[in-house]
PyMOL CGO cylinders between C-alpha atoms (Angstrom):
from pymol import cmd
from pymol.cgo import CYLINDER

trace = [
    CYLINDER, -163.10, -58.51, -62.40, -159.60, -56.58, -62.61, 0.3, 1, 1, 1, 1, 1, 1,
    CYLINDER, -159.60, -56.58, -62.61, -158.05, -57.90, -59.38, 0.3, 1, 1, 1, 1, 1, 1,
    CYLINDER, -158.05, -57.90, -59.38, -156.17, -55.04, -57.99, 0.3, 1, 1, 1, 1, 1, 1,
    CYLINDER, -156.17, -55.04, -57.99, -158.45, -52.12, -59.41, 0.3, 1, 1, 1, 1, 1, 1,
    CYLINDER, -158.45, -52.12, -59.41, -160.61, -50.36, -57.55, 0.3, 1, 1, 1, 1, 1, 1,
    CYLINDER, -160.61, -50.36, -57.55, -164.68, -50.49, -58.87, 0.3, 1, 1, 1, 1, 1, 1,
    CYLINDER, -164.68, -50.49, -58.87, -163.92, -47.21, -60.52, 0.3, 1, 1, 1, 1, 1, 1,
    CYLINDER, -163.92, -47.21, -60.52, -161.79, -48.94, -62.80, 0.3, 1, 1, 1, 1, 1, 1,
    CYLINDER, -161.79, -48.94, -62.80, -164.72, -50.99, -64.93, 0.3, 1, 1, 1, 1, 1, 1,
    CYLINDER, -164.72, -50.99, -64.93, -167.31, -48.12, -64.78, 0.3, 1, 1, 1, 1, 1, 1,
    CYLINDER, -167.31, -48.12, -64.78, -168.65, -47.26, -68.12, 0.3, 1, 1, 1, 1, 1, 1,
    CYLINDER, -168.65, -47.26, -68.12, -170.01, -43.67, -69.22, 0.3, 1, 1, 1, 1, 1, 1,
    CYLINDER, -170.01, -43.67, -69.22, -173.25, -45.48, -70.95, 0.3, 1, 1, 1, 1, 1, 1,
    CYLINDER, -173.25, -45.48, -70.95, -173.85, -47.81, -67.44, 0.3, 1, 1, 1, 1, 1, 1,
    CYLINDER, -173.85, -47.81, -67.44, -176.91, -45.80, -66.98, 0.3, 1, 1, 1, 1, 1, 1,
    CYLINDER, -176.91, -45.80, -66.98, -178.22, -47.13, -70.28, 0.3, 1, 1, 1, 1, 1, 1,
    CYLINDER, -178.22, -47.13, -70.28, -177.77, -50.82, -69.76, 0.3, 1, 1, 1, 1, 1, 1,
    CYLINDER, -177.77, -50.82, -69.76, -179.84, -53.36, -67.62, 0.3, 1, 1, 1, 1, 1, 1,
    CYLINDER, -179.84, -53.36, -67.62, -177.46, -54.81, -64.97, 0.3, 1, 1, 1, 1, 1, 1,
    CYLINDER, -177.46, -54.81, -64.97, -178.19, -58.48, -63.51, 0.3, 1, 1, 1, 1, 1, 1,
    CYLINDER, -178.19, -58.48, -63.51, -177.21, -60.15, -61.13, 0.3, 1, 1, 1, 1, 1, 1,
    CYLINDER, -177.21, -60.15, -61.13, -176.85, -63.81, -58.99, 0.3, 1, 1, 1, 1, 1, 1,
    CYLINDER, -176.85, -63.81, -58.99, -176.84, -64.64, -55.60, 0.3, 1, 1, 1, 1, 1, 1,
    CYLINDER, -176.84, -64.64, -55.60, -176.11, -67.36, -54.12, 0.3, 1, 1, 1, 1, 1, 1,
    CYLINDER, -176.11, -67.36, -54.12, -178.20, -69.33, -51.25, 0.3, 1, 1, 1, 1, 1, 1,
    CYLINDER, -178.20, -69.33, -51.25, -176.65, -67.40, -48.43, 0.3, 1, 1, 1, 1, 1, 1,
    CYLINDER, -176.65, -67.40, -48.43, -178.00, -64.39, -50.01, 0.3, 1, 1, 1, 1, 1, 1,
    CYLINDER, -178.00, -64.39, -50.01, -174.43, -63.21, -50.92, 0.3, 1, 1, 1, 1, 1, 1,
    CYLINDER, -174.43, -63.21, -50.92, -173.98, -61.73, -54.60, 0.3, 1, 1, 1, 1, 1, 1,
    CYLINDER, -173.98, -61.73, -54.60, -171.61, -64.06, -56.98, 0.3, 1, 1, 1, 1, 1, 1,
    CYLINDER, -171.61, -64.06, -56.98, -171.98, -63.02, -60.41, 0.3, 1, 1, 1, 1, 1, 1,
    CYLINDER, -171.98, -63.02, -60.41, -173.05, -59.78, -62.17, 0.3, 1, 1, 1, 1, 1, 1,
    CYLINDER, -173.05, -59.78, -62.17, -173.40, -59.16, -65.58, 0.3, 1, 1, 1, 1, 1, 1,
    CYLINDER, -173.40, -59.16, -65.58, -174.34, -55.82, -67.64, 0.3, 1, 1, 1, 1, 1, 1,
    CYLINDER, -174.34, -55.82, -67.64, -176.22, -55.92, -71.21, 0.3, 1, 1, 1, 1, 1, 1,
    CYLINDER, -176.22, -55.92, -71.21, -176.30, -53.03, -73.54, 0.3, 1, 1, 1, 1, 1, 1,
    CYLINDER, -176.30, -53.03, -73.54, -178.82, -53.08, -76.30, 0.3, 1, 1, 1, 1, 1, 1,
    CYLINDER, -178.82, -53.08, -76.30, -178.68, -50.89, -79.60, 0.3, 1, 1, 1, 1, 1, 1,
    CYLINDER, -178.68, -50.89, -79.60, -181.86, -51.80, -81.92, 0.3, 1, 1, 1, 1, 1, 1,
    CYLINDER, -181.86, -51.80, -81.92, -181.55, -55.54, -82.23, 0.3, 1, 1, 1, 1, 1, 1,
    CYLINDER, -181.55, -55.54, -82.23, -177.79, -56.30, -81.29, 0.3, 1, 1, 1, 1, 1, 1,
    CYLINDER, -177.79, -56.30, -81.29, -177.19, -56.74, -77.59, 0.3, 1, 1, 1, 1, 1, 1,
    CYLINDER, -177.19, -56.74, -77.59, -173.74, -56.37, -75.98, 0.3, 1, 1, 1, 1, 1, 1,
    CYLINDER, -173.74, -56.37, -75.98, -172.86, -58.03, -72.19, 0.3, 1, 1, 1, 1, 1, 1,
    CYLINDER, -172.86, -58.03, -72.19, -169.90, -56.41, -70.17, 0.3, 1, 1, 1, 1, 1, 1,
    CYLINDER, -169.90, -56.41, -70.17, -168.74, -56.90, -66.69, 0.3, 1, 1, 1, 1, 1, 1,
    CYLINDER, -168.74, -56.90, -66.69, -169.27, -60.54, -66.31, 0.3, 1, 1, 1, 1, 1, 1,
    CYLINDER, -169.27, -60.54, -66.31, -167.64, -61.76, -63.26, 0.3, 1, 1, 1, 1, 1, 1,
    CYLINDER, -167.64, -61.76, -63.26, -168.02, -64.48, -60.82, 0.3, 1, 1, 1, 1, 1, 1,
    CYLINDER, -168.02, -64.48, -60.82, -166.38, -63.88, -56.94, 0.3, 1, 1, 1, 1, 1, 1,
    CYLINDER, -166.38, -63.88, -56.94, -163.14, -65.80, -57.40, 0.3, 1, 1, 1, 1, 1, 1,
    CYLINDER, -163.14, -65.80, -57.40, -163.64, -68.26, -54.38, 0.3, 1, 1, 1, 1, 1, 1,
    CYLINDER, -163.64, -68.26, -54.38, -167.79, -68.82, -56.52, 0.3, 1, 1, 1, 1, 1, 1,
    CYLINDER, -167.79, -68.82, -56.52, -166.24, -70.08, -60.13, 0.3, 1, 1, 1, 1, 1, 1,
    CYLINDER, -166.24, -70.08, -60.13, -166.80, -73.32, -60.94, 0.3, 1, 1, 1, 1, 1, 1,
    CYLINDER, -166.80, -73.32, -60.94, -169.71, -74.00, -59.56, 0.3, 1, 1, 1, 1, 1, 1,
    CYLINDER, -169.71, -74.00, -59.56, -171.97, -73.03, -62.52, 0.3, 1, 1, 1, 1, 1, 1,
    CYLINDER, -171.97, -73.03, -62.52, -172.63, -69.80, -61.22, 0.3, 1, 1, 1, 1, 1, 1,
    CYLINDER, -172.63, -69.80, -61.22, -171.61, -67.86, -64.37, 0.3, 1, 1, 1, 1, 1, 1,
    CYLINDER, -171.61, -67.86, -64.37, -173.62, -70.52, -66.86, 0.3, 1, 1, 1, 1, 1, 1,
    CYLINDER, -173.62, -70.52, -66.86, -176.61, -69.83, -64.86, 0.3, 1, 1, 1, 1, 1, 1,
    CYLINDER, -176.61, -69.83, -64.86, -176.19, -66.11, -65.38, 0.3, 1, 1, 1, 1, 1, 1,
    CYLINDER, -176.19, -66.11, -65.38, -175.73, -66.31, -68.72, 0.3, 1, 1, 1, 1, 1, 1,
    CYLINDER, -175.73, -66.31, -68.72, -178.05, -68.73, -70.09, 0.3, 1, 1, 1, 1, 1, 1,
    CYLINDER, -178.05, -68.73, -70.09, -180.42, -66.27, -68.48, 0.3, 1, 1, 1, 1, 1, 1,
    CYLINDER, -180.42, -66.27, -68.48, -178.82, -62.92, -70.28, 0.3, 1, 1, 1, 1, 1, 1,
    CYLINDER, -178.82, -62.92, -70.28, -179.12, -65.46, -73.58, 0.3, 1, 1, 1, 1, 1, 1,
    CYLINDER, -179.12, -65.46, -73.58, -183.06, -65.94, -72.48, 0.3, 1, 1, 1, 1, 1, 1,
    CYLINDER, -183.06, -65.94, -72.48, -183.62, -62.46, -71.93, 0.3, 1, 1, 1, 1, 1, 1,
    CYLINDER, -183.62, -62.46, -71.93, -181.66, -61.07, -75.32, 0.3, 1, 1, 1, 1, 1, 1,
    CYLINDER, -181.66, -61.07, -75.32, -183.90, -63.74, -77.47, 0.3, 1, 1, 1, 1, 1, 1,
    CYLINDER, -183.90, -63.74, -77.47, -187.03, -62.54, -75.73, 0.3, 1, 1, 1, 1, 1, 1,
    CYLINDER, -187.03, -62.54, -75.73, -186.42, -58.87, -76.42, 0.3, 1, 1, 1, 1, 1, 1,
    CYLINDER, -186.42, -58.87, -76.42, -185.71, -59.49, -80.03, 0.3, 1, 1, 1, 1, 1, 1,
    CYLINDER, -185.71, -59.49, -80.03, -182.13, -59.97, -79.84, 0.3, 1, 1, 1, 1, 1, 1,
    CYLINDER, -182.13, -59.97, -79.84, -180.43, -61.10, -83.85, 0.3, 1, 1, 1, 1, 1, 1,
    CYLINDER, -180.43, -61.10, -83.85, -176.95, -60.87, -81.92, 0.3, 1, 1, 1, 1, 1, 1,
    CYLINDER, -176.95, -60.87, -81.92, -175.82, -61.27, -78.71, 0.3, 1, 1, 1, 1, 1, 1,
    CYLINDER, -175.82, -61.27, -78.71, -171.94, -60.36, -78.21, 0.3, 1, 1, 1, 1, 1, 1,
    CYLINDER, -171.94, -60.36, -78.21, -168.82, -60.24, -75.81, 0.3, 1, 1, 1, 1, 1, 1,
    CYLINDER, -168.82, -60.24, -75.81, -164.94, -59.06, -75.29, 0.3, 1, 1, 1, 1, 1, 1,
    CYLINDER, -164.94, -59.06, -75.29, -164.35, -62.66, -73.97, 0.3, 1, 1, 1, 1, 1, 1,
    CYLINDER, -164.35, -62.66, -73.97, -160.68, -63.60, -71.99, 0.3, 1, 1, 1, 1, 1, 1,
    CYLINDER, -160.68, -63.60, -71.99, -158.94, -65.42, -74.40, 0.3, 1, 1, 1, 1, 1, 1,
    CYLINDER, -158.94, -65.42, -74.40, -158.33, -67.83, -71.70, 0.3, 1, 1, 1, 1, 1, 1,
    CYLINDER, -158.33, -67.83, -71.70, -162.54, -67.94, -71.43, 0.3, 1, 1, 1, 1, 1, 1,
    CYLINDER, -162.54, -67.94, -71.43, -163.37, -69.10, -75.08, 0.3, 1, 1, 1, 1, 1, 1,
    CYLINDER, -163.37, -69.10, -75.08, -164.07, -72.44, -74.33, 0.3, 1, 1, 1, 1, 1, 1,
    CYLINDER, -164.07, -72.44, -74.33, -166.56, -71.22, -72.20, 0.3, 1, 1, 1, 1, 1, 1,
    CYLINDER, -166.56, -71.22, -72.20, -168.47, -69.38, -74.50, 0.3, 1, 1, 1, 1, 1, 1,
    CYLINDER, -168.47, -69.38, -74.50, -168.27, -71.92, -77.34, 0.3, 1, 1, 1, 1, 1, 1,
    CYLINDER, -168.27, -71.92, -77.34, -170.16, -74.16, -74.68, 0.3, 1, 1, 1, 1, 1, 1,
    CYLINDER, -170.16, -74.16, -74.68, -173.07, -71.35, -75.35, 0.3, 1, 1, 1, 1, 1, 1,
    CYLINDER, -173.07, -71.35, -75.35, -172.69, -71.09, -79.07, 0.3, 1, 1, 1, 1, 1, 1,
    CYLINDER, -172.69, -71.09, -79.07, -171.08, -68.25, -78.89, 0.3, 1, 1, 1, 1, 1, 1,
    CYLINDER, -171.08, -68.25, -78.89, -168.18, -67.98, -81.88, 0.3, 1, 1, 1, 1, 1, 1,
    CYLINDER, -168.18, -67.98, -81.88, -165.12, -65.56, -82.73, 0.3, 1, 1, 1, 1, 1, 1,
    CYLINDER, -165.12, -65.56, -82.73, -165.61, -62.78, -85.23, 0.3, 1, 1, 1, 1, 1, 1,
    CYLINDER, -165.61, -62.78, -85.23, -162.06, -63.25, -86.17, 0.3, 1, 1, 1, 1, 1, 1,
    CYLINDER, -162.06, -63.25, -86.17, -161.22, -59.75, -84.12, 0.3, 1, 1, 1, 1, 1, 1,
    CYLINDER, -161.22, -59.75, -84.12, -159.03, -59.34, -80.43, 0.3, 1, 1, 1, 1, 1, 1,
    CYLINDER, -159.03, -59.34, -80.43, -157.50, -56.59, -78.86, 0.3, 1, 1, 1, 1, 1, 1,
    CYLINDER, -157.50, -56.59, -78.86, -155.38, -56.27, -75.89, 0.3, 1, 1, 1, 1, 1, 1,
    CYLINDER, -155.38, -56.27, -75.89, -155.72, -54.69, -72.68, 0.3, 1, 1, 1, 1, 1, 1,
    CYLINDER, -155.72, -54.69, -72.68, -154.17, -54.53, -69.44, 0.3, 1, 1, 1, 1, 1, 1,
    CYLINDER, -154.17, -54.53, -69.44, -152.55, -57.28, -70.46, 0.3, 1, 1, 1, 1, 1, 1,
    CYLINDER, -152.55, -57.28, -70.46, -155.27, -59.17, -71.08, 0.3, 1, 1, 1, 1, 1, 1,
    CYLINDER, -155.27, -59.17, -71.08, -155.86, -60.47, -74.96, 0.3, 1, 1, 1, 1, 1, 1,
    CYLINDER, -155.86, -60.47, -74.96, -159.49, -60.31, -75.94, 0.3, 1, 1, 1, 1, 1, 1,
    CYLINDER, -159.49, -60.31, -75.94, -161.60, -62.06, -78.39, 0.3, 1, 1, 1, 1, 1, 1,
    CYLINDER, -161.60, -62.06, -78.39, -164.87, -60.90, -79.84, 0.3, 1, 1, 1, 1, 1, 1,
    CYLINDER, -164.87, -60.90, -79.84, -167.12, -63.91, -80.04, 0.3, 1, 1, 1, 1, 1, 1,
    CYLINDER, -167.12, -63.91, -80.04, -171.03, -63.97, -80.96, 0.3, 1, 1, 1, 1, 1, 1,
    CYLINDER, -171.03, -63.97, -80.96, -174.52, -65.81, -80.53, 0.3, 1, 1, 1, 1, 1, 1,
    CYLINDER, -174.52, -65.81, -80.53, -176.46, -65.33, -83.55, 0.3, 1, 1, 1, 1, 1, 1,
    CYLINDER, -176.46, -65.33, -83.55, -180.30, -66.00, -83.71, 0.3, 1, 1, 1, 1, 1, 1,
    CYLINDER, -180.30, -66.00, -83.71, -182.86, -66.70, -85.98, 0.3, 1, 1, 1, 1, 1, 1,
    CYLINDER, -182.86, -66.70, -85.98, -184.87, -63.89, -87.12, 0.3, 1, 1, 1, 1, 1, 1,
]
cmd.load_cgo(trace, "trace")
């Protein structure tokens, strides 16, 4: 996820709390993880990541049309990320849109983009 960091680096104090998925691939290795946090009907995702030499290969979209199928079956009204800003186009594949707010870290610019659905 951060190249260079050790696992330490993207552990969360609430990890506990959320529901952690994720995808293997048919070799049995894993290729893409994913955490959701929920908080009454929004639902956050964090730590998405697909094994560098795995991307492209739909991996990731598989993962997260199932995190979108899961959030809409437990009553999800928004479903949100801190996307890449290199990654956008990727989300907007999902319906996923920018709330107009980004941030920077590690050098990394971030966008805040969202899936709304219908009550």
């Amino acid at each position: 996820m951060y190249p260079g960091h050790p696992p330490e680096y993207v552990r969360l104090p609430a990890d506990e709390e959320g529901i952690h998925f994720g995808l293997f691939n048919d070799q049995g290795s894993l290729v893409s993880v994913v955490s959701v946090f929920q908080h009454l009907n929004d639902f956050q995702f964090r730590k998405f990541a697909t094994a560098t030499a795995e991307q492209g290969k739909g991996f990731g979209s598989k993962l997260l049309n199932h995190v979108i199928g899961y959030c809409r079956e437990n009553g999800a009204q928004r479903l949100w990320c801190n996307a890449r800003e290199t990654a956008l186009p990727f989300y907007q594949r999902f319906d996923f849109s920018s709330t107009g707010e980004s941030y920077e870290t590690a050098g990394i610019r971030f966008v805040i983009m969202e899936k709304l659905f219908n009550s």
